[in-house]
PyMOL commands that place a pseudoatom at each C-alpha (Angstrom):
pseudoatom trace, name=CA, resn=UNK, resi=1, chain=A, elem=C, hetatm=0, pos=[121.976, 131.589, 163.246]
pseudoatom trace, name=CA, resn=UNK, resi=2, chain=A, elem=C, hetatm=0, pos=[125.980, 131.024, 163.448]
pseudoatom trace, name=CA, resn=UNK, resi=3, chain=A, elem=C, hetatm=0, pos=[126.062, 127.632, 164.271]
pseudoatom trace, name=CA, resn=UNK, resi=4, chain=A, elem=C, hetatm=0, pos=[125.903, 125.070, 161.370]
pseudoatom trace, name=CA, resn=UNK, resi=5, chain=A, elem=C, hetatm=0, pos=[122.957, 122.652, 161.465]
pseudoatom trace, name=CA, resn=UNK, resi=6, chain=A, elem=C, hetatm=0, pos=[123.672, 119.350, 163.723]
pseudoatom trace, name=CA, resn=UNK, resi=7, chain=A, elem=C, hetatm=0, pos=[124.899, 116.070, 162.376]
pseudoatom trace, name=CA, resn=UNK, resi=8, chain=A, elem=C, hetatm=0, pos=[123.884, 113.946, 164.862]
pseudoatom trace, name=CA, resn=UNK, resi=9, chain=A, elem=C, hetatm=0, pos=[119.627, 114.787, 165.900]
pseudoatom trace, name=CA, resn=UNK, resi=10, chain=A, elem=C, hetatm=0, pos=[120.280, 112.283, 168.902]
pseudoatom trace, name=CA, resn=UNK, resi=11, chain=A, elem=C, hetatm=0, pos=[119.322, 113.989, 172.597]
pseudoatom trace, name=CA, resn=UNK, resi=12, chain=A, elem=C, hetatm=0, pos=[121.472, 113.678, 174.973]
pseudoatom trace, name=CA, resn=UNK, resi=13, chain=A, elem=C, hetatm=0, pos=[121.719, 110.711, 177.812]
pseudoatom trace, name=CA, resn=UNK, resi=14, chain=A, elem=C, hetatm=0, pos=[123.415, 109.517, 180.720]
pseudoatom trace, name=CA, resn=UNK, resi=15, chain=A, elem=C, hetatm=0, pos=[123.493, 106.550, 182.958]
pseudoatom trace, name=CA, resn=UNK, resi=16, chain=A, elem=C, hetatm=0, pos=[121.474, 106.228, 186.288]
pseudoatom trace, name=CA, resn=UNK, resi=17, chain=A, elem=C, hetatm=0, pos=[124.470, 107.063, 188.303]
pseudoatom trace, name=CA, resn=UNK, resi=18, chain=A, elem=C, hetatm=0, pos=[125.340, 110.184, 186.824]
pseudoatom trace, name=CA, resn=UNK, resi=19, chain=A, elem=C, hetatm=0, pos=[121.906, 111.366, 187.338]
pseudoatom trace, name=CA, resn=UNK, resi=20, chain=A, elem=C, hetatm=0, pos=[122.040, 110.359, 191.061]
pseudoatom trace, name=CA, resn=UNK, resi=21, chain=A, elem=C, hetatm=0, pos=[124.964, 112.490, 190.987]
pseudoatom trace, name=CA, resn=UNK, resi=22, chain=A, elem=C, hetatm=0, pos=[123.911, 115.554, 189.683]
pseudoatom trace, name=CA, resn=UNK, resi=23, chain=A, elem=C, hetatm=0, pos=[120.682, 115.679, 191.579]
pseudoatom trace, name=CA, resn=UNK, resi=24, chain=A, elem=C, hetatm=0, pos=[122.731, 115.070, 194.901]
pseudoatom trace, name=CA, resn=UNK, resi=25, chain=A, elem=C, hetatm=0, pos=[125.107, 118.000, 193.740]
pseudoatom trace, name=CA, resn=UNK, resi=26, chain=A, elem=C, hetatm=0, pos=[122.340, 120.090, 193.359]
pseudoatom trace, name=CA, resn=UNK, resi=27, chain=A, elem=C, hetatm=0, pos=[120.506, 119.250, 196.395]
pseudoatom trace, name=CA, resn=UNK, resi=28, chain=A, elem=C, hetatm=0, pos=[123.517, 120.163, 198.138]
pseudoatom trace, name=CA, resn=UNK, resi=29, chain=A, elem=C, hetatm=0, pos=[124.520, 123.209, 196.951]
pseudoatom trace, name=CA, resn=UNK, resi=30, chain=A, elem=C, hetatm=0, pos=[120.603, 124.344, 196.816]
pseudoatom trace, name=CA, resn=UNK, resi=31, chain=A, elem=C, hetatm=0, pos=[120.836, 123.739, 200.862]
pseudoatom trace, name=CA, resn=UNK, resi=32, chain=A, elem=C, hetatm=0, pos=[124.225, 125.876, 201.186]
pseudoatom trace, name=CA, resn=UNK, resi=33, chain=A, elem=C, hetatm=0, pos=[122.740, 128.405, 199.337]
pseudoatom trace, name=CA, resn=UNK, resi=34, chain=A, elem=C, hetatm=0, pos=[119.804, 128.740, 201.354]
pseudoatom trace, name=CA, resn=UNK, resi=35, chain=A, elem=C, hetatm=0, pos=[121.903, 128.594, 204.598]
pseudoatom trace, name=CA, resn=UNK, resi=36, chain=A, elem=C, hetatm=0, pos=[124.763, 130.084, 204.011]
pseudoatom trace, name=CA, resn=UNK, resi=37, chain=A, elem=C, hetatm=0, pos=[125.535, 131.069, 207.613]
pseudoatom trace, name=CA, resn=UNK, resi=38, chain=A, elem=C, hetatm=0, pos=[125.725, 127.545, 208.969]
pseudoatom trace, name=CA, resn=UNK, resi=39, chain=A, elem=C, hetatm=0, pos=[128.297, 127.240, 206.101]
pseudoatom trace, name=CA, resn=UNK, resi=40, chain=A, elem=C, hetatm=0, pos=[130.676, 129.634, 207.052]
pseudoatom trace, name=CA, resn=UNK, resi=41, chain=A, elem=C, hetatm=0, pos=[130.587, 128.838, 210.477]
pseudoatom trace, name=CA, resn=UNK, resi=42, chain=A, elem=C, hetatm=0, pos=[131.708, 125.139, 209.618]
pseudoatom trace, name=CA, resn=UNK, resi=43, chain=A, elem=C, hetatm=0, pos=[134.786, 126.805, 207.458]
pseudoatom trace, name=CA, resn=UNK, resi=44, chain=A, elem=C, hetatm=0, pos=[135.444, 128.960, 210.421]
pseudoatom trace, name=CA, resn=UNK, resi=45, chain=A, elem=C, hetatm=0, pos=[136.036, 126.125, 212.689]
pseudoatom trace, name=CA, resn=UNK, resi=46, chain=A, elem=C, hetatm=0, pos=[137.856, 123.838, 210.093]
pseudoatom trace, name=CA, resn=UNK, resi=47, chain=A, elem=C, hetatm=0, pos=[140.132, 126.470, 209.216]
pseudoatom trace, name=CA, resn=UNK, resi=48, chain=A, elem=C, hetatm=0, pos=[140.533, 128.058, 212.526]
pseudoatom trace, name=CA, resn=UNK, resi=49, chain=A, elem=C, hetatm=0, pos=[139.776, 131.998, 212.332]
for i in range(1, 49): cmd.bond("trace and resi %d" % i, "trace and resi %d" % (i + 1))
show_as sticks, trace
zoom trace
């Protein structure tokens, strides 16, 4: 609607690695999320509160 049409029709791509990356990432910070209390409890006793 505002955006002109695309040049390029190519999808997107990246290497293995990156993938591995992002799914660890996500992995990750799904598991924080979900336990957020064992978290904070680490940052309490890394930063000393």
């Amino acid at each position: 609607m505002y955006f002109e049409d695309a040049v390029d029709t190519q999808p997107l791509g990246c290497g293995r690695d990156m993938q591995i990356a992002l799914t660890t990432n996500g992995l990750v910070i799904l598991a924080l999320g979900m336990t957020p209390a064992a978290l904070m409890s680490l940052c309490v006793s890394v930063f000393g509160g």
